[in-house]
N, C-alpha and C positions, 0 to 999 in steps of 0.2 A: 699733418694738420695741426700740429703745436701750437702755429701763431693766432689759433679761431679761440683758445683758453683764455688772450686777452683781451678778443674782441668785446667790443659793448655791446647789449643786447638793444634790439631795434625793435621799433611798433611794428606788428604784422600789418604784411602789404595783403588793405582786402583783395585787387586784384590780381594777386601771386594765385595759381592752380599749385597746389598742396599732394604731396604723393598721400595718396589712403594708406598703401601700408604703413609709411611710415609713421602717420598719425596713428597706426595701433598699435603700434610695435612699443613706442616710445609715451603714449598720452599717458598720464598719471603718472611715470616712470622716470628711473633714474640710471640709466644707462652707463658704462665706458662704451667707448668709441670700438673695441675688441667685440663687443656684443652687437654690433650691427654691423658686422660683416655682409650680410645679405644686399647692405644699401653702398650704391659707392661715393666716395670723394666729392665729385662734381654734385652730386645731388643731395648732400649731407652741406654744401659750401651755399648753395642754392636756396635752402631753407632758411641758413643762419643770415645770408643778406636778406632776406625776403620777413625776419623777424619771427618763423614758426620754428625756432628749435634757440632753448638756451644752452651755454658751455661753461663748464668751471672747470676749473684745474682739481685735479682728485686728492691732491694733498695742498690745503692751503694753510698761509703762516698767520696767527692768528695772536697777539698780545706777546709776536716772541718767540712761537711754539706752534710749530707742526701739527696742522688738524686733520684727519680725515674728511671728508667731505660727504662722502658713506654712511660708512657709520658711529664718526664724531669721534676715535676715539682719539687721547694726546697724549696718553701713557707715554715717557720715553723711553718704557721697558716694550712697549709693542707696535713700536718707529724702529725703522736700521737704514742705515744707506749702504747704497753699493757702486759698484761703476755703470752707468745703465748705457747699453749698446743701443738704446732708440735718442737720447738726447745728447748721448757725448758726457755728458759730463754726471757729478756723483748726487745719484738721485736716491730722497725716501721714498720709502713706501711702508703700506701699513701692513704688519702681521696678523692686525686685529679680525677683518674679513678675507683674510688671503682666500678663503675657499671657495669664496666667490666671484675667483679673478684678483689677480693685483692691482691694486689702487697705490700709487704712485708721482711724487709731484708732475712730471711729465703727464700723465693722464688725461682724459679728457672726460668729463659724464655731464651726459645730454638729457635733457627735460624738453618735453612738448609745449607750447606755448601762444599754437593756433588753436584752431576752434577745437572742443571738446568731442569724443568721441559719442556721439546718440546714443540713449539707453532710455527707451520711448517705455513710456508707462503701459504695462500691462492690469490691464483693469481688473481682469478672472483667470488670476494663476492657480490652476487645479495643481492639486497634492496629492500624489500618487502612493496615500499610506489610508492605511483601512484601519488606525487603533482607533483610541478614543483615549486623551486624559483622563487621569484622574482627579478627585478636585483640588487635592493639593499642585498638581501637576499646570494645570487650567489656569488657577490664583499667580501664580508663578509668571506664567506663558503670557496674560495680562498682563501683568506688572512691567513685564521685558517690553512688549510690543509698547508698552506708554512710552516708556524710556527709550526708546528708541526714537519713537516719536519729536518726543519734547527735546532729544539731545541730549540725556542725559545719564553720565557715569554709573555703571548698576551691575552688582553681581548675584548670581545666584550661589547657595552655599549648600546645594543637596548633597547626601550623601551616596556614595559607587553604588550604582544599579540600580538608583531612582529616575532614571528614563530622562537624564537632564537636553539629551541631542532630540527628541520629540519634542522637549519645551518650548527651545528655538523655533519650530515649525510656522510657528503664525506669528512673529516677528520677522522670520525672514521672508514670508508671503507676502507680508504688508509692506517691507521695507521696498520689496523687489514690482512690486503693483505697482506703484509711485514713481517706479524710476532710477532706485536707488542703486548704486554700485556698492556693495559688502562683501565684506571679509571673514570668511570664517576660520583660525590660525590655532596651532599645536605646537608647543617646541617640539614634539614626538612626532621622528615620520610614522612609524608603526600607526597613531592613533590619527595621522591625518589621512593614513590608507585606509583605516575602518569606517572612520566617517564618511569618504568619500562614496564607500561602495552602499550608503545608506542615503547619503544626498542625491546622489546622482538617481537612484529609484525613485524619493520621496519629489525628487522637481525636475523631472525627467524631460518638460515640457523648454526646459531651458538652460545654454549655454551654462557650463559649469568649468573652471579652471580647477583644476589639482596640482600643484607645485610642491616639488621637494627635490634633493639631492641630485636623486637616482629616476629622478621623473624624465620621462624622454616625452611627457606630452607637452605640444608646442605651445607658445602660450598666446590667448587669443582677448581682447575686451569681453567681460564676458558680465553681467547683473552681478555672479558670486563666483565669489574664487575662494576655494579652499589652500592651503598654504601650511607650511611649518613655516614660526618667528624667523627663521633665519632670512627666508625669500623677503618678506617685507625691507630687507634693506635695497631692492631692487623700486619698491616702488615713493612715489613720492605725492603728496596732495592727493589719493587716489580714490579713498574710500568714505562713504558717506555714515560708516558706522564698523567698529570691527569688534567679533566675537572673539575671544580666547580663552580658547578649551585649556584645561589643566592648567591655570594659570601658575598654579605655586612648581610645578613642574623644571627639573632641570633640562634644557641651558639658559631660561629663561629667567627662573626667578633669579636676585639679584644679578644678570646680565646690564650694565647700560649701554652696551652695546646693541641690546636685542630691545630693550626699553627705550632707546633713541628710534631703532626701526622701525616702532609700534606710533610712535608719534610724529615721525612725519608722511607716514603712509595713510595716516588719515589727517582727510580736507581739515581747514581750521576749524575751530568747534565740532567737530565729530565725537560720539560718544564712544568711551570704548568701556563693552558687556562682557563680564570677569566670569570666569564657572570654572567653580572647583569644589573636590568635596574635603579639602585639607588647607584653609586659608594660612596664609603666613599670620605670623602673632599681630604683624600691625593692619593686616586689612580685614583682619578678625576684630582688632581694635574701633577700625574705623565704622567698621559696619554695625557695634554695637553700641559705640558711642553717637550713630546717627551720622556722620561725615558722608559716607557710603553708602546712597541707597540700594538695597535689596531685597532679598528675600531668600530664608530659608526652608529645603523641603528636607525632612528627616529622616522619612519612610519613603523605601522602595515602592516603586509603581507597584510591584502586587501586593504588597501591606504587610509583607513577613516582614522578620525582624532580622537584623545582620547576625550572623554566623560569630559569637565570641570565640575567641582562639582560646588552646588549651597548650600552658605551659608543658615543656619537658625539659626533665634535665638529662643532657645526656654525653655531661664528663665534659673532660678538658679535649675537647674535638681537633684544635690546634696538633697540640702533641701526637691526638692518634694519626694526624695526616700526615705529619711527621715522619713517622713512622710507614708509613702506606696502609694506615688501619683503616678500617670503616667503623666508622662508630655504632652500635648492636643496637642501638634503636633507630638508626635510621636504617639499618639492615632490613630491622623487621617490620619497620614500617612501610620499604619498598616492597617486599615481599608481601606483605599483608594489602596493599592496594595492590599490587600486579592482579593477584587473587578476584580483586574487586569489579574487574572488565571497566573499575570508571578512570575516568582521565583523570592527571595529577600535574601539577607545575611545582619542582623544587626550587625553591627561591636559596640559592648561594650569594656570598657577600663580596666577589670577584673571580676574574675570568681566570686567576691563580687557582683558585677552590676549586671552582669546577673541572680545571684542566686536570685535577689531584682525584676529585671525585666521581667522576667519568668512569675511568676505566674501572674503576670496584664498582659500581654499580653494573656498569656491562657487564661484568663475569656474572652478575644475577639474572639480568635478560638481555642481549643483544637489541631489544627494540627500542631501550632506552636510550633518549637523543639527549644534548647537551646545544644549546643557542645564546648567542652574548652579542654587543652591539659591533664588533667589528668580525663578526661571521659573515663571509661571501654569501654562504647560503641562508643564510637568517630569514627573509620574507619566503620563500620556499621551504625551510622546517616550520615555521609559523603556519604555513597555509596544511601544509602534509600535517599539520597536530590539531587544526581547525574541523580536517575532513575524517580526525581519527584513526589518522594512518600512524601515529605516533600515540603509545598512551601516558608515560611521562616523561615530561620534558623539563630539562635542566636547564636554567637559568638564572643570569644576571637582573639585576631593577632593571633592565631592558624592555622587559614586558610586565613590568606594576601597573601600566595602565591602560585602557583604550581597547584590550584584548577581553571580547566577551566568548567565554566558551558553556556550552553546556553539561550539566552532571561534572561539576570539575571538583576534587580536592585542593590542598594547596598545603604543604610543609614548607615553611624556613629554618635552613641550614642556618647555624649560629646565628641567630636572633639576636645576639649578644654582641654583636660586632659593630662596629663604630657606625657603620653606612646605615645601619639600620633602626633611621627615628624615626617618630612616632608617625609623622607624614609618609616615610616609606612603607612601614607595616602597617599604616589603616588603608592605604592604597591596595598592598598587597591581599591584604583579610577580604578586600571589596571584590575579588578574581569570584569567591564563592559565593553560591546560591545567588547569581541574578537572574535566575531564566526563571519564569513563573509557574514551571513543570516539575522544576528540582528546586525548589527554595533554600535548600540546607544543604550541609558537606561538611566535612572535614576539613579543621583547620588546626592546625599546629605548629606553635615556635620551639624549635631546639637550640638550647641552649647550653654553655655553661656559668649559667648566672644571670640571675632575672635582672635585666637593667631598668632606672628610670622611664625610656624610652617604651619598654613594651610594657609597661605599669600604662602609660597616659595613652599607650595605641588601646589597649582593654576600656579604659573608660571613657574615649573619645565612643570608641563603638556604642558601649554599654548609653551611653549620655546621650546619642543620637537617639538608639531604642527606646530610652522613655522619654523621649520629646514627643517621638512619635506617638506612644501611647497615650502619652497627654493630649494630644492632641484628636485625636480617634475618640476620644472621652470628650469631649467638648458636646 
């Protein structure tokens, strides 16, 4: 089907009968030709005469230079050509999204361009959650549903464990009464699988997409689709508003790759609603200088105060790994929570460290687990340390966020180490006391050598807690 990439696109023929699946398959979306194996030839050939399906070539030449068509990128460090066995001759393709299929000039990716898929307004969508904001929480949840409303740009900047996924609650009711198609996206699958298992309860009355990597669920038109950044380069024109959890989050932030798939997945003028509780310098900027409208919540939904970490020094830790040493205060401070029956997450500063610091902890207790982002079993020790079958758990920034457990500790391994700024350790500090039954725990950086970085994580915390007091005083 090569020679349909130069075809022209045709006005739909109102009397052409339209395949329904393929109108769902493909509406909003931006398909290769490999991804609609389910449809065949003759009836993919049938639409594009008939004007209900556009075709681009997946890598096109643009001022000179090789574009993706995907996801935009022209780098000609993540272009290569090779000899391609579908066209005969020496074809690019992009490295940039390889993981979502190859994209290559040969290519084909297909857009819907008949009538739109119906998503009929529900007047009285019940909410299947029994809390209750609070009023910081409420001012917020306002503020968003306007913005949504009016179309317009808006983030929230609450701090971890201020109940920021209930906010949403009554902007996506309202969005979704009206008719609207949203997005709600995570670069983290981890925190697009917790959300999920909270939305899918709280709007249980209505079709819900989940999309990510290792998701084997089909995907259907749905009011809301849940999503990690990556899937958005799948969709195109699609959504009438998109949420982004953890916005400052890697692989997202500085991505434009992932920031290209953010912007054509939503319709023209679509607002897109930012939530995080570690903004980058410049959208910290913007928001302070007024460019950004938003809103800040300071205090946790139950009104305790964030958990300050407590320096340790504990030696040149490098060298004792070296060596095969465990360094004596994290000895005794694994020994001292074992003691404790509460649950712990040690924060290491790579899958190197851990793999070093694994077995000396084991010889302390066999139950102690170790989980990093390319662990086959990662979402199964995650769920097994959820239900308490595991009481600490060693890890990578794999799980700094999106992960709420109760009665938890939280030590980090060299705090001192490069990976670990001020956005990683106020993330991490945020693991403790969110449950409104254990408000406090134990938090600790080990180090050897107080860096800048956990100086400004201490008083980002510290600066959140007396906003919030200041505020509670009002």
């Amino acid at each position: 089907m090569n020679n349909t990439a130069k075809r022209p696109h045709l006005k739909p023929n109102p009397n052409f009968s339209y395949d329904q699946e393929l109108q769902a398959e493909l509406f909003g979306r931006r398909l290769l030709r490999e991804e609609l194996k389910a449809f065949s030839d003759d009836l993919i050939h049938q639409h594009l005469r008939n004007g209900f399906l556009k075709v681009e070539p997946g890598i096109r030449t643009e001022k000179g230079r090789p574009v993706c068509q995907r996801c935009g990128n022209h780098a000609p460090e993540q272009l290569a050509s090779y000899q391609c066995g579908r066209c005969g001759q020496t074809c690019v393709y992009c490295r940039n999204c390889l993981t979502l299929g190859v994209v290559k000039a040969c290519s084909q990716l297909f857009t819907w361009s008949g009538p739109p898929v119906a998503h009929p307004a529900l007047p009285k969508l019940d909410l299947h959650w029994k809390g209750k904001l609070t009023s910081l929480q409420q001012q917020a949840a306002d503020q968003l549903t306007q913005a949504v409303q009016v179309k317009e740009d808006f983030v929230i900047w609450a701090v971890t464990g201020a109940g920021k996924t209930e906010v949403l609650y009554p902007a996506l009711k309202d969005a979704i009464e009206t008719g609207q198609r949203i997005a709600l996206v995570s670069p983290r699958t981890d925190v697009v699988i917790e959300l999920s298992k909270r939305i899918k309860t709280v709007f249980s009355d209505i079709r819900v997409n989940v999309l990510y990597g290792e998701s084997t669920e089909a995907y259907t038109p749905a009011p809301l689709t849940l999503a990690t950044t990556h899937q958005l380069l799948r969709f195109y024109h699609s959504f009438d508003a998109i949420f982004i959890d953890e916005v400052d989050a890697f692989p997202f932030h500085n991505s434009k790759m992932l920031h290209y798939a953010l912007e054509h997945a939503l319709k023209p003028g679509a607002p897109r609603l930012f939530l995080t509780a570690t903004p980058s310098s410049k959208m910290k900027a913007d928001f302070e200088r007024g460019r950004l409208k938003g809103v800040r919540i300071p205090e946790r939904f139950h009104g305790h105060p964030l958990p300050l970490p407590t320096f340790e020094w504990m030696g040149n830790w490098r060298r004792q790994l070296e060596k095969n040493k465990l360094p004596v205060k994290i000895k005794r401070w694994t020994l001292t929570q074992l003691n404790t029956q509460r649950q712990a997450f040690l924060f290491v500063p790579s899958i190197t460290t851990l793999e070093t610091v694994l077995p000396m902890l084991k010889a302390l207790d066999k139950r102690i687990v170790g989980v990093h982002a390319e662990d086959p079993l990662r979402h199964q020790k995650v769920e097994a340390f959820r239900s308490g079958e595991i009481q600490i758990l060693v890890t990578t920034t794999i799980l700094e966020r999106g992960v709420t457990i109760s009665s938890l500790d939280v030590a980090v391994f060299g705090a001192d180490a490069e990976l670990f700024d001020e956005r990683a350790l106020v993330q991490i500090s945020g693991r403790v006391g969110r449950d409104h039954r254990d408000p406090t725990g134990g938090l600790y950086y080990f180090h050897y050598g107080v860096t800048w970085h956990m100086i400004k994580a201490f008083k980002h915390i510290n600066q959140m807690n007396t906003l919030a007091k200041e505020w509670r005083m009002k």
